[in-house]
Backbone bond lengths (Angstrom), bond angles and torsions (degrees), N, CA, C in turn:
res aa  C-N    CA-C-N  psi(-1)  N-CA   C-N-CA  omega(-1)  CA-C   N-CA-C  phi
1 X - - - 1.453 - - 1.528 107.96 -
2 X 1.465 126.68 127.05 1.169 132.86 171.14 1.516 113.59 -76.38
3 X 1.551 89.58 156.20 1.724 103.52 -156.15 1.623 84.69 -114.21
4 X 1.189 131.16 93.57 1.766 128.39 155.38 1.351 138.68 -64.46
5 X 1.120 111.87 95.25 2.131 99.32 -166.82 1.792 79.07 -106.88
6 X 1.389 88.23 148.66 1.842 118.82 167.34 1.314 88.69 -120.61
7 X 1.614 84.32 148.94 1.543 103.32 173.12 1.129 97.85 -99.53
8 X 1.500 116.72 156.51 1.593 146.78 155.13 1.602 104.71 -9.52
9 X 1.311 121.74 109.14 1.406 110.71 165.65 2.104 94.84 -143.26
10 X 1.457 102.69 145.71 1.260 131.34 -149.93 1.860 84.25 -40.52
11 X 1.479 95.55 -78.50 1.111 109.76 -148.20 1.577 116.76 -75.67
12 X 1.629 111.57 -44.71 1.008 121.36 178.09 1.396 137.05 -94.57
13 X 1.710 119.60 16.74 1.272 142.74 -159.61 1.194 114.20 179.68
14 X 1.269 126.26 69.74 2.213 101.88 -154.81 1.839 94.59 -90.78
15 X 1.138 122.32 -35.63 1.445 108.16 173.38 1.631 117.77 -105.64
16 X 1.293 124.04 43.42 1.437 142.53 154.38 1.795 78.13 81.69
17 X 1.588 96.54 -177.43 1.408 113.30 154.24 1.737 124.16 -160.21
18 X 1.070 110.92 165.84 1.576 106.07 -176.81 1.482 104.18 -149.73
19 X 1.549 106.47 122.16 1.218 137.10 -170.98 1.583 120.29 -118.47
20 X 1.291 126.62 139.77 1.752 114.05 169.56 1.761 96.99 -89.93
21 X 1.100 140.53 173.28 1.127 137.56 149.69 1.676 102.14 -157.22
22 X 1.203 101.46 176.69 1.810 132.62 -153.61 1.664 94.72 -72.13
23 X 1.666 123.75 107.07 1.330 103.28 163.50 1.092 143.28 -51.07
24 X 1.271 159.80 170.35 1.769 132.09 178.86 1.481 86.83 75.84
25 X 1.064 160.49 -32.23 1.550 155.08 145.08 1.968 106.36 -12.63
26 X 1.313 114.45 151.38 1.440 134.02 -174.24 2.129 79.45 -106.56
27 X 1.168 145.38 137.90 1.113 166.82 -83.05 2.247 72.72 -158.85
28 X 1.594 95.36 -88.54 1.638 95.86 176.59 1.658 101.26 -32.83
29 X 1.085 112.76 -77.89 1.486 114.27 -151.54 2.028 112.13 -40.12
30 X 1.472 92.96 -30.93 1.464 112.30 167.61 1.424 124.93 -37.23
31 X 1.545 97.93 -67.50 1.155 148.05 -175.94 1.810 105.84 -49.44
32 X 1.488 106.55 -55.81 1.546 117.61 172.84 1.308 105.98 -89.99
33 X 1.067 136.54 -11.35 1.400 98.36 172.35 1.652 112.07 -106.81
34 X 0.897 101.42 4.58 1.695 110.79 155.75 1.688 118.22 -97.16
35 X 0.961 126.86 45.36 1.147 154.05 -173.46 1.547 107.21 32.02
36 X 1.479 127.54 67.42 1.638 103.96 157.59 1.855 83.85 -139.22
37 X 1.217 79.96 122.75 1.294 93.52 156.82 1.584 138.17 -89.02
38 X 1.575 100.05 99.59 1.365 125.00 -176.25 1.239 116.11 -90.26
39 X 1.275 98.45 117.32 2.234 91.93 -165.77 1.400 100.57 -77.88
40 X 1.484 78.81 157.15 1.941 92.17 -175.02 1.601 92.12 -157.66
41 X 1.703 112.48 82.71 1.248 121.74 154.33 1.279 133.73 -12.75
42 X 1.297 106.76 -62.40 1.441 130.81 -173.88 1.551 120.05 -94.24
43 X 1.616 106.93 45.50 1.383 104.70 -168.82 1.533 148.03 18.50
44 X 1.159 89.28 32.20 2.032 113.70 -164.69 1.301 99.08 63.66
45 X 1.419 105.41 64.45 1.377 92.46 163.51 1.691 120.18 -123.15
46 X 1.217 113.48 17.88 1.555 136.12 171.22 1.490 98.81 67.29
47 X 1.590 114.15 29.32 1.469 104.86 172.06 1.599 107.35 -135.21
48 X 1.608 114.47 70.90 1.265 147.71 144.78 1.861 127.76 174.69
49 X 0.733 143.71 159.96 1.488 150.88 -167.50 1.825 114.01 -93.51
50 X 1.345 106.37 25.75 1.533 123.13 -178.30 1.520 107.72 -58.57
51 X 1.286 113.22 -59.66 1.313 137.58 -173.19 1.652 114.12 -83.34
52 X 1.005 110.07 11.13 1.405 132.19 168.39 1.684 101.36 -27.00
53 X 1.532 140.30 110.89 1.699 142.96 142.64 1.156 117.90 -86.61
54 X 1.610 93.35 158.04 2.069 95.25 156.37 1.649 99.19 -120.90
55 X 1.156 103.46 147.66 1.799 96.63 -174.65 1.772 82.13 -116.13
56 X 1.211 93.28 107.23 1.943 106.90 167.87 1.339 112.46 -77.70
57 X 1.536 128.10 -35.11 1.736 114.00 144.74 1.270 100.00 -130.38
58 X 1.276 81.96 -171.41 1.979 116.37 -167.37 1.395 111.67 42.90
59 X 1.218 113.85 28.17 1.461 123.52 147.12 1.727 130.06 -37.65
60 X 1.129 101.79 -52.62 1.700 125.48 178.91 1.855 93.60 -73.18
61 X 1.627 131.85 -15.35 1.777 104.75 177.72 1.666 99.52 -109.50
62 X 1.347 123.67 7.62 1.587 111.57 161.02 1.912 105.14 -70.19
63 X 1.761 84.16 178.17 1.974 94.34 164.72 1.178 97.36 -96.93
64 X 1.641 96.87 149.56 1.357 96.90 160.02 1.448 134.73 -64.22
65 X 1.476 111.79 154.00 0.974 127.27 -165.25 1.969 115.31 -59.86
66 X 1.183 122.14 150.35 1.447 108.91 -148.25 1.611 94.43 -106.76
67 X 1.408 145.16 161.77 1.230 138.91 -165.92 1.418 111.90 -60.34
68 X 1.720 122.81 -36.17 1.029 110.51 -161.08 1.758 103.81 -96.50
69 X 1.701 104.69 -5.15 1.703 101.65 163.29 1.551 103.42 -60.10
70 X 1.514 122.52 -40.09 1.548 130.33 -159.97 1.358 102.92 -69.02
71 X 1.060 136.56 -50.54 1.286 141.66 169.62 1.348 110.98 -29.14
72 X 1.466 111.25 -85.05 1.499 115.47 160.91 1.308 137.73 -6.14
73 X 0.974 91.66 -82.71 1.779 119.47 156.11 1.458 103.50 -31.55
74 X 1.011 141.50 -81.45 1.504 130.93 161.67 1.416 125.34 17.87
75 X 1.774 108.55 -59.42 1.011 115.51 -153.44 1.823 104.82 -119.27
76 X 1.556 111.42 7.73 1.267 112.45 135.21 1.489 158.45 -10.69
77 X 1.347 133.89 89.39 1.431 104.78 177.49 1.401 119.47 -84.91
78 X 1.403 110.10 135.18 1.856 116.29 175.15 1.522 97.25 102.95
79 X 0.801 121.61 24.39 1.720 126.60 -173.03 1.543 102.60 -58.18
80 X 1.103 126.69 132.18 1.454 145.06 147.07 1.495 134.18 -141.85
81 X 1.681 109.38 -175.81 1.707 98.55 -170.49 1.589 119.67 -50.51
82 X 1.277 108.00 -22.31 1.506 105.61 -164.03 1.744 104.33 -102.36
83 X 1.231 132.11 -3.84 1.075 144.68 170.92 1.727 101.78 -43.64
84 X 1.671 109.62 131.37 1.356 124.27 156.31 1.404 109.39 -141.01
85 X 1.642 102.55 -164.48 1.493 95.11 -173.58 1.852 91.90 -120.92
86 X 0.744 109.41 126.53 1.581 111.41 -175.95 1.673 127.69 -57.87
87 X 1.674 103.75 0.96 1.185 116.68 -171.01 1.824 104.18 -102.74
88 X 1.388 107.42 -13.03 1.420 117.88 -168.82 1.718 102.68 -125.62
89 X 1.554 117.58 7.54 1.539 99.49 171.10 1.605 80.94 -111.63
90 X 1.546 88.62 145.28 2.079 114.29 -175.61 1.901 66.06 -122.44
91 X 1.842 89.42 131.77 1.280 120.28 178.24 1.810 96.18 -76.76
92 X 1.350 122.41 153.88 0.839 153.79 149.28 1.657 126.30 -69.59
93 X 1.772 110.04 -172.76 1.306 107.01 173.24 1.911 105.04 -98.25
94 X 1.498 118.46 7.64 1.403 136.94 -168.17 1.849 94.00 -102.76
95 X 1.896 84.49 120.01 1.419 81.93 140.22 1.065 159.70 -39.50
96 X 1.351 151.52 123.37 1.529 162.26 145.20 1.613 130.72 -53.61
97 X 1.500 119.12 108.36 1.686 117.41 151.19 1.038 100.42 -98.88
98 X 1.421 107.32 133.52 1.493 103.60 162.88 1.240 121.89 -141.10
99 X 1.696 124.34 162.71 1.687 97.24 -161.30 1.793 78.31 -140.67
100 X 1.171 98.61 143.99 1.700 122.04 174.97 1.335 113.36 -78.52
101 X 1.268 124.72 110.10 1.686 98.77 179.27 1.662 107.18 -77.03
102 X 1.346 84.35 174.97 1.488 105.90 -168.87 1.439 116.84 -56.36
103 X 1.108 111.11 -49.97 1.696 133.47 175.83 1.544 115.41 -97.55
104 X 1.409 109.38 163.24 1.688 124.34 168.59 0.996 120.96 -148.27
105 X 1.346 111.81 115.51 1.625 111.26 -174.91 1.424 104.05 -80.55
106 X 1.490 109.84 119.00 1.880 113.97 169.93 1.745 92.17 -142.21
107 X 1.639 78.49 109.78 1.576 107.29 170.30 1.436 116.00 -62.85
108 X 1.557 125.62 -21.25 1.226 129.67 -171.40 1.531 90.44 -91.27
109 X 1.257 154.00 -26.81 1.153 139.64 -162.47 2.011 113.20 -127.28
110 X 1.501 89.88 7.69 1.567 94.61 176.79 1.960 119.33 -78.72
111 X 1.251 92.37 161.68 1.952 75.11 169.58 1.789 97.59 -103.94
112 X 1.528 89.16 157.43 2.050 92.21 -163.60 1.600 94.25 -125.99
């Protein structure tokens, strides 16, 4: 069973947290039912960058990320190498850091 700590983020985590959860687990689904609510526009449906992570370790024991996660990802804010979308990493038997970025780009709820 993987052990998930988030780091400290303002709004949605202010003193980090650390959780075990169910391998074969969706990373988001993790994420909510241990109470942080990480928006995910697109009902995990890998069609927007809401749910945007950075996995600070055990990055290297997920799969890689699949073309149409990459796409997504694109349109991310804070994007880097370790960036996924939390609705498309299925946890492993490997630990998790993971850090929330600060921002979320959701085009459905922005002003244009």
């Amino acid at each position: 069973m993987p052990r998930i700590t988030v780091l400290p983020h303002d709004l949605l985590c202010p003193t980090g947290a650390a959780f075990d959860a169910k391998a074969g687990t969706f990373l988001c689904d993790a994420l909510l039912k241990n109470g942080i609510e990480l928006e995910h526009a697109c009902e995990k449906s890998c069609a927007c960058a809401t749910c945007h992570v950075i996995i600070r370790e055990g990055y290297a024991s997920l799969s890689p990320a699949a073309e149409d996660e990459e796409d997504q990802l694109d349109k991310a804010w804070g994007l880097n190498t370790h960036s996924r979308l939390a609705c498309q990493v299925i946890l492993r038997h490997d630990d998790l850091l993971v850090e929330l970025p600060r921002y979320s780009l959701n085009l459905a709820h922005e002003e244009h």
